[in-house]
N, C-alpha and C positions, 0 to 999 in steps of 0.2 A: 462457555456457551451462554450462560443464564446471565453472568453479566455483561455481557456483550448483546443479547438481546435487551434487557431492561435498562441499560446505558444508551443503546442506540436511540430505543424509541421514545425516552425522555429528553436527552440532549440534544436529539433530532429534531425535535419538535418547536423546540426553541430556537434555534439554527434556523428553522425553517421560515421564518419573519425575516431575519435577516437576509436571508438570500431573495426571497421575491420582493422585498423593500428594495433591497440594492439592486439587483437587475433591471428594476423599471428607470431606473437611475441614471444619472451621466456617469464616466469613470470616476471623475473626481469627486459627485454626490455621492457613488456607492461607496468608497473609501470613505469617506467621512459618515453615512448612514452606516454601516458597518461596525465600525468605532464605535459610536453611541451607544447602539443593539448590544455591542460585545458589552462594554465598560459595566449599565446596569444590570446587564444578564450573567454576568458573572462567566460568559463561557469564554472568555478567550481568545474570541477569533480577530484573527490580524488583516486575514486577505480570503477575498473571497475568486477561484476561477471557474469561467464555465467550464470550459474544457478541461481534464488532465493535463495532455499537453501541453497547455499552455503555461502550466509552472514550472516545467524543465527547467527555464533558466534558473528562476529563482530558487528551487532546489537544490541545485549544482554546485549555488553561493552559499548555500548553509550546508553542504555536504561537506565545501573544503575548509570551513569552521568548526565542524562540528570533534567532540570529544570522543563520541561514540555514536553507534547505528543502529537501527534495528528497521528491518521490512519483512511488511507482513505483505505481500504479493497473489493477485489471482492467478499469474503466469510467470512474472518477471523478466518481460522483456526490458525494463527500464534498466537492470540490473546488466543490460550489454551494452548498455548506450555509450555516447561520454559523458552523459552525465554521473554516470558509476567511475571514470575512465580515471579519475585520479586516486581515488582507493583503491583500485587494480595495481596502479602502475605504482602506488606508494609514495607519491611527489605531495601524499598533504602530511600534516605533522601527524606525527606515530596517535593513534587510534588507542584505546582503553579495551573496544571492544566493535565485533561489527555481526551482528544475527541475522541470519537471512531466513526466513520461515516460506517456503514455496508450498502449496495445496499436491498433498499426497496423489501424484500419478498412476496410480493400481487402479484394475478394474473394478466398478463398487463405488469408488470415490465420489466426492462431493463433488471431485471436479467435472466428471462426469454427467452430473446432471447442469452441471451451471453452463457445461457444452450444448446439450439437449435444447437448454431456451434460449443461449443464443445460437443456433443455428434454424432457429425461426422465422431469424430476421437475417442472418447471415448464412444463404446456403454457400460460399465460399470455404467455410467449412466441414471437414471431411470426416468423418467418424476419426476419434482418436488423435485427430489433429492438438488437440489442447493438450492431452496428455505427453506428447511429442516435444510439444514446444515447452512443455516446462522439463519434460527429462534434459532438452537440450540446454536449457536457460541455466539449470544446475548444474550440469559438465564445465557449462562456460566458467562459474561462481569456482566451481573448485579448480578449475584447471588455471584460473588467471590470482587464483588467491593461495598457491601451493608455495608461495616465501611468503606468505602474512598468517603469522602462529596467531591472530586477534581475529579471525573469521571463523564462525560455526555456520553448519547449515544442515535445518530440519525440516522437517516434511508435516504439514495438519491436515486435518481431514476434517473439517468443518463448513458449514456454507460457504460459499467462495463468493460473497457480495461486496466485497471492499479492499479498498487497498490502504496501508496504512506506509507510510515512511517516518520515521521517528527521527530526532535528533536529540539531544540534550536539551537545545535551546527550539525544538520547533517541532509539529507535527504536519505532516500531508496527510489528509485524509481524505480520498476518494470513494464514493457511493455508487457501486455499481448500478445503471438504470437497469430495467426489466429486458430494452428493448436498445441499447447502446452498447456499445464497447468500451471497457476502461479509460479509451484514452479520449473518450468524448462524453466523459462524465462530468459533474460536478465536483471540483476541488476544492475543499475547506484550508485554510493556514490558518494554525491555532500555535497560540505562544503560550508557555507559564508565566506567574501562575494562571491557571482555568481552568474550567469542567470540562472544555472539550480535552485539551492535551491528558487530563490528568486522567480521561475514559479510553484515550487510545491510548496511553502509556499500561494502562491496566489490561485492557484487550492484549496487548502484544503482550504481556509480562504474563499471563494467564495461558494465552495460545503456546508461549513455549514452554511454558513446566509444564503442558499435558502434552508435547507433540514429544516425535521419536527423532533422533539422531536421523541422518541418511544413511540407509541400510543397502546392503547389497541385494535383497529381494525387491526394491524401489528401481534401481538400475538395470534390475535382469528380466523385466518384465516386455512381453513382446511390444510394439511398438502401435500395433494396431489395436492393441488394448483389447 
């Protein structure tokens, strides 16, 4: 938690020139501002999106390169999409390893409260809804990864402000707004070496040597939380 708060808000901060330099920008000026910003700043960022979404594709091309995985998810719905759909079905080359960390769905949770502020903005949903939809997003992860011995999945219980997706050669990292949905957040692409991958590679490597395995009191919890 302590480095993931004091990583955020120093490599954020620097991040932070770079993305309103580049947004006021043409495509092909924020790509090149971007570069610059990264190169002397030492952070590493490759691509900058407004949206989540809109790095799907480019995700999907480093997922079926990549050696190994790691997601740190608010919800993980990304993780039914087809952007996951060739890790599922096994058609990329054999995997080292694949982590999936989803935010503890038990009543109390963090996820709970990251519910609370957005249904401020989004009365669509429903008490308990979030907690539903990551119970189910995990049913999917192990029911479609039950012939891949390289898949683990665990549950944290910490802020639920970020999405991180990991590769060997590449980080996703999304910054939940206050007032947004994940998938109309801000998207970082950060490569090594840099500060950024080398902060979300530490976030994630820290999130699971404190989080728990998926227990069977996570799955027997009622549904309406």
């Amino acid at each position: 938690m302590n480095d993931f708060t004091l990583g955020v808000v120093s490599s954020m901060a620097a991040t932070g020139l770079s993305i309103a330099v580049g947004w006021a920008l043409s495509a092909r000026a924020r790509d090149w501002a971007v570069a610059v910003l990264s190169r002397y700043s030492g952070l590493g960022v490759r691509k900058l999106h407004r949206q989540q979404r809109r790095a799907a594709d480019d995700l999907a091309a480093d997922l079926v390169k990549a050696r190994w995985v790691g997601v740190l998810a608010g919800r993980g719905n990304e993780l039914t999409r087809d952007t996951f759909g060739p890790i599922w079905s096994g058609s990329v080359r054999p995997l080292d390893a694949v982590r999936v960390l989803l935010p503890d769905p038990r009543p109390g949770s963090w996820l709970v409260r990251r519910e609370e502020s957005m249904r401020r903005f989004d009365r669509g949903l429903r008490p308990g809804m979030l907690q539903e939809q990551v119970r189910n997003n995990a049913a999917y992860v192990r029911e479609a990864a039950q012939h891949l011995d390289v898949v683990e999945l665990r549950f944290y219980d910490l802020p639920n402000l970020y999405r991180i997706i990991l590769t060997d050669e590449v980080a996703y990292i999304t910054l939940y707004g206050e007032t947004e949905h994940g998938r109309n957040s801000p998207c970082v692409v950060a490569r090594p070496p840099g500060l950024l991958y080398g902060l979300a590679l530490r976030v994630f490597t820290s999130t699971w040597e404190t989080s728990g395995p998926a227990c069977t009191s996570v799955w027997n919890v009622d549904h309406d939380g």
